[in-house]
N, C-alpha and C positions, 0 to 999 in steps of 0.2 A: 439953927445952924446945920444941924443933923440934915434936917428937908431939903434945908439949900445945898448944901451937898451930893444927897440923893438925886435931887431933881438936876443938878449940874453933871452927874454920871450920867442918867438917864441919857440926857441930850447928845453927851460925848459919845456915846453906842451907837445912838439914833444915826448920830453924824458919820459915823464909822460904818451903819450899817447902808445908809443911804450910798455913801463911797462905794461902798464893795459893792454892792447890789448896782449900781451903775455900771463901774466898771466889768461886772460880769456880764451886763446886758450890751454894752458894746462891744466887748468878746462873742459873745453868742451871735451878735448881727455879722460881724467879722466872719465867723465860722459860715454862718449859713451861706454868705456869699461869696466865700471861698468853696463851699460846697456845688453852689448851682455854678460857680465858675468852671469846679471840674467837670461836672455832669455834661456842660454843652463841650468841654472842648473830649471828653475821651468819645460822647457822638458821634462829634465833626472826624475826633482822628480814626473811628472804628471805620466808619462811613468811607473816609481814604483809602481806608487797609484792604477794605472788602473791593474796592475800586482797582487796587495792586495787583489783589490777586487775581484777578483775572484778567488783567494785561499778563501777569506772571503764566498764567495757563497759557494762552497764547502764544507767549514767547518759546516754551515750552516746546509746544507742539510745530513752530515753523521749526525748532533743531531738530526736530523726529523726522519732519519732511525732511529737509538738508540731509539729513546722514542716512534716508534712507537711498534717496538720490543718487550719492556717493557710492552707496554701497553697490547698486545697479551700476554706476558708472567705472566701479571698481572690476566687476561681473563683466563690464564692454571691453576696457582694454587688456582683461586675464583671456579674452575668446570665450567666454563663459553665457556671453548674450551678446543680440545684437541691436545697438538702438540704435534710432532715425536720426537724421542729421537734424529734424527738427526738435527733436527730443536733446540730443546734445547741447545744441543752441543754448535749450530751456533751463537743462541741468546749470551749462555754468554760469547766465542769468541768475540762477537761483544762487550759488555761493558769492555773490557779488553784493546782490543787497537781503538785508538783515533786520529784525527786529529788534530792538534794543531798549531800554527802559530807560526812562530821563524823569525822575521823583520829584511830584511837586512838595517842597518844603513850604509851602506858605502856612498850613494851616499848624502845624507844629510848630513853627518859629513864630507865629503869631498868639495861638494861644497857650503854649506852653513853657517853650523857651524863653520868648520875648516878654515872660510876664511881669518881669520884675520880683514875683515872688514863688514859692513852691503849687503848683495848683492842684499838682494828682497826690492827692491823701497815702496811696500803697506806694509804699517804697518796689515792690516787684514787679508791679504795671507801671511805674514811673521809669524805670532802671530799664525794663524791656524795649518801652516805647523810644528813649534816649538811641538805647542799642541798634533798633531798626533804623532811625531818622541816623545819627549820628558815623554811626560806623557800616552795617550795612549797607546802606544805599551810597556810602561814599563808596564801597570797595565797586559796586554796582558799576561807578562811574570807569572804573580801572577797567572790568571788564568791558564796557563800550569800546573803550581805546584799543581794548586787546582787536575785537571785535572789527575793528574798521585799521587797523594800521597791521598787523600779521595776516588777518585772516583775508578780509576782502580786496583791500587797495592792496595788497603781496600776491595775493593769487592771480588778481588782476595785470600787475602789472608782468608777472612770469609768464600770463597767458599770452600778452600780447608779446613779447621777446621772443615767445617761443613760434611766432608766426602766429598765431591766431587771432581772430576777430569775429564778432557776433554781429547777426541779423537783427533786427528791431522793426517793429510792427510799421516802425516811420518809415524808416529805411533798411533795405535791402542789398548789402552789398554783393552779396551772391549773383543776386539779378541784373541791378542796375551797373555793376561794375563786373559783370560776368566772369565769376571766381569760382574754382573748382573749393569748394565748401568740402564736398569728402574727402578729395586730397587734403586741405588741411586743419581736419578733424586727426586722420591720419598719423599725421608726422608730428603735431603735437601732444596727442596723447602716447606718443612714442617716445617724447622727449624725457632723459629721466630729470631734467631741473626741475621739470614743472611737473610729473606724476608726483618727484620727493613734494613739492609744495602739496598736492593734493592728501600727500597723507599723512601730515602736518596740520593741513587744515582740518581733516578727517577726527584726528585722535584730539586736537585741541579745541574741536566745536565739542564734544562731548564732556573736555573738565568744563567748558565757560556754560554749557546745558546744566553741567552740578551745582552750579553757583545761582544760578535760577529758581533752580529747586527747592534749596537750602533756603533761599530768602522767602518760595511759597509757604515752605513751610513754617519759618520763625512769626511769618505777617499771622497766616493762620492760629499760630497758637497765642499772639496777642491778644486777635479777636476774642481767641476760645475765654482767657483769662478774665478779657473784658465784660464777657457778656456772663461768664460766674461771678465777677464780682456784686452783677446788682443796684451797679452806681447809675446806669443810662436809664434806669426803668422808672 
């Protein structure tokens, strides 16, 4: 009776150990393809970031051209220098159109967000990456707007109010419609509705340059996090 007993616990272990030992070994298969799931997506999203930044450099360095621009154009109507009417032409060309950032979210929404489950293991490369995709690159989108409805389409439309209109490579209205051009270089950079616009646009391309900046920088230190952590190697 004693044997039978013994050998009837035996089995109940056995069974209990087979249990467990299963269900661990289906957790561990779990784990590990939660694991290569995160490996390919912080990759794919490292591989974005570094792709950002340097749209981000870029964008950058067209505000440095712009405001240095301004700053000459600044120097034209104080008497302080003198530029060409082709060079004026160019300058307000240049405050008209702009670079601006428009973030693809596919590969974040697809492999992180959209995953149905948690896929980045660190809570502080998870929290980061959210930060960039999520709130970042939304405010990004605010500064587009700033970008095209105060800055360009506003200066534009005060330029042309104030009598002005620009040459283009297509056409020439200077020429084909024989228009004193430095006369009305003149009287518009004399106007004060449209200097106040220029220096409007002047102080306010330099906060939407900081917002640039800050975002080169939070992308970069994702990477930096990413590439200490060890997960993509």
């Amino acid at each position: 009776m004693k044997k039978l007993l013994s050998r009837g616990g035996i089995e109940i272990i056995a069974v209990f150990i087979g249990i467990t030992g299963g269900l661990w070994s289906e957790k561990q298969i779990e784990h590990n393809k939660t694991l290569e799931s995160e490996k390919i997506a912080l990759k794919a999203i490292r591989e974005k970031l570094v792709s950002d930044s340097t749209e981000f450099h870029s964008i950058i360095k067209s505000y440095e051209s712009e405001q240095n621009n301004m700053k000459n154009l600044f120097r034209h109507i104080d008497s302080d220098t003198t530029l060409s009417q082709a060079k004026l032409n160019s300058i307000v060309w240049d405050l008209l159109y702009f670079q601006y950032f428009s973030p693809d979210k596919s590969i974040y929404e697809s492999l992180i967000k959209g995953a149905g489950k948690k896929i980045i293991q660190s809570d502080s490369i998870a929290m980061y990456i959210s930060y960039i995709y999520e709130t970042n690159y939304k405010h990004l989108d605010n500064v587009f707007m700033m970008q095209k409805d105060i800055l360009s389409l506003k200066t534009f439309d005060i330029f042309i109010e104030s009598g002005g209109y620009l040459d283009s490579r297509r056409y020439s209205i200077t020429n084909n419609l024989n228009r004193d051009q430095a006369k009305m270089f003149t009287n518009v950079l004399s106007n004060d509705k449209f200097i106040t616009q220029l220096v409007f646009h002047y102080d306010t391309s330099f906060f939407l340059a900081k917002q640039y900046e800050w975002s080169l920088k939070i992308v970069k230190n994702c990477i930096k996090i990413i590439d200490e952590s060890s997960m993509i190697s």
